[in-house]
C-alpha positions in Angstrom: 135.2 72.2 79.6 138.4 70.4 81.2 140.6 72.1 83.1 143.7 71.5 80.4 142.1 73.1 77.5 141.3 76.3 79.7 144.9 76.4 81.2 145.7 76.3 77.0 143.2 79.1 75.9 144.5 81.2 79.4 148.2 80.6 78.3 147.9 81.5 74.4 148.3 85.3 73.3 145.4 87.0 72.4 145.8 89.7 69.7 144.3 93.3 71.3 144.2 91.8 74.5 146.6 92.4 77.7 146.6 90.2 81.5 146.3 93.2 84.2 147.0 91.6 87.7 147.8 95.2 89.9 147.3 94.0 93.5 148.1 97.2 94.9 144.3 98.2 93.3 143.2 94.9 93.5 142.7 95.0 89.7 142.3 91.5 88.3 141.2 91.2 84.6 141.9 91.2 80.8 142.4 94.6 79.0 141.0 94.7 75.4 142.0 97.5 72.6 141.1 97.7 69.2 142.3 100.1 67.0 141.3 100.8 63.5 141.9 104.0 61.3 142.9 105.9 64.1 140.5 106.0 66.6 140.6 103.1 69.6 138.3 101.4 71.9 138.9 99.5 74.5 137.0 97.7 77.6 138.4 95.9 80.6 136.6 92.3 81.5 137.1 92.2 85.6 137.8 88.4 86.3 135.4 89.4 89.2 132.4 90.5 87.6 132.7 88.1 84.7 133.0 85.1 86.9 136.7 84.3 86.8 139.9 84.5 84.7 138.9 82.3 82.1 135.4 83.9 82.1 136.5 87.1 81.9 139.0 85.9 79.1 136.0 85.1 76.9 134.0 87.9 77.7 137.0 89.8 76.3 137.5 88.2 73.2 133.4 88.1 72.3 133.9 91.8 72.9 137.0 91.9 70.8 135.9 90.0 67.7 132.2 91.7 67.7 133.9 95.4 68.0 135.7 94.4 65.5 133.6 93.0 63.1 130.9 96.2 63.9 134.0 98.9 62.8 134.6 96.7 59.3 137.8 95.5 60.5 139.3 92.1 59.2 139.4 89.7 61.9 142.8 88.7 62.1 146.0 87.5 64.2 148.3 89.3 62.1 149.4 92.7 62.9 147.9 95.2 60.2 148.4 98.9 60.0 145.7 101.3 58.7 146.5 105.0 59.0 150.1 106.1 57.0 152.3 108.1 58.3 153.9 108.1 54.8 152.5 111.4 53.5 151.2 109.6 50.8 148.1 108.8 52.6 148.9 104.6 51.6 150.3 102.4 54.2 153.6 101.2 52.8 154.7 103.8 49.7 156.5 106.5 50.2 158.0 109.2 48.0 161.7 109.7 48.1 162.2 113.1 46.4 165.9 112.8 46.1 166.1 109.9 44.8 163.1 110.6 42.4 161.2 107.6 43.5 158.1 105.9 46.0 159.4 103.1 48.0 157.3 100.4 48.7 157.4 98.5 52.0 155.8 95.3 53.0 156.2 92.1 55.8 156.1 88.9 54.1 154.1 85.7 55.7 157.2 85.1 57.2 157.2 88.3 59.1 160.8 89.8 56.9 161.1 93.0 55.9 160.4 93.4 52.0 161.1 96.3 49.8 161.1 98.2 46.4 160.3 101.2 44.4 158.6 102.8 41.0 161.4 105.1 39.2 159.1 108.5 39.1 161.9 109.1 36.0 160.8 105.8 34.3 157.2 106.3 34.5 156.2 109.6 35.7 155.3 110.7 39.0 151.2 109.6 38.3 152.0 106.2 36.8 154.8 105.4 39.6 152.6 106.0 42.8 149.8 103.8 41.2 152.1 101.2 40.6 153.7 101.5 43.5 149.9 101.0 45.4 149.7 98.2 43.6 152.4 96.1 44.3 151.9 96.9 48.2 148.3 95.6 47.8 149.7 92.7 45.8 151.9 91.9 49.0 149.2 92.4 51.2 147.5 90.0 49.6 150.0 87.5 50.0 150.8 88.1 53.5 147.4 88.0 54.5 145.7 85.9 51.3 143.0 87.7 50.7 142.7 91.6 49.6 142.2 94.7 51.8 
């Protein structure tokens, strides 16, 4: 492969994986972590034992992609979150007690901050949460273009 389209794939920014260059240890390699419904795994690819930066590079992101795609996660560039910290147990609806209402949250392609709510007065506290689940997966959808 030519030297320019190497220097290009060693440049770019590879999702899950992080350039550790710690001479003090004499530590040389590419970090790899991939987290997915709360448990993570990572590996580090030693430019030494792998042959070189851009060896180890690829050895990284084979490891990367095939973890992922053992553990069921979509293989994408685009940050995703998959535990909630909501309460609700859904990424991206929340109840709002006081105001009697789940709020939705969502990043649009464009990576902006999107956001609306279910009235839990209007439909009922049942009917809102399944409508608010919807229109997150709807936006999901969107963002990513396919369904999670």
């Amino acid at each position: 492969m030519e030297d320019g389209k190497k220097q290009k794939i060693l440049l770019e920014k590879h999702k899950d994986i992080a350039r550790i260059d710690q001479e003090s240890k004499r530590t040389h390699g590419w970090y790899v972590r991939v987290r997915f419904i709360g448990k993570t795994y990572s590996k580090f690819f030693s430019d030494k034992k792998c042959g070189g930066r851009y060896s180890s590079l690829l050895s990284a992101i084979t490891w990367r992609d095939k973890t992922e795609k053992k553990l069921g996660k979509v293989r994408t560039n685009k940050h995703m979150v998959t535990v909630s910290n909501s309460g609700t147990g859904v990424v991206g609806v929340r109840l709002n007690e006081k105001l009697k209402r789940y709020e939705v949250s969502w990043v649009t392609h464009q990576g902006k901050q999107g956001k609306t709510s279910v009235s839990i007065a209007k439909h009922g506290k049942k009917t809102a949460f399944m409508r608010a689940c919807v229109i997150r997966q709807e936006k999901e959808k969107a963002r990513l273009g396919y369904s999670i």
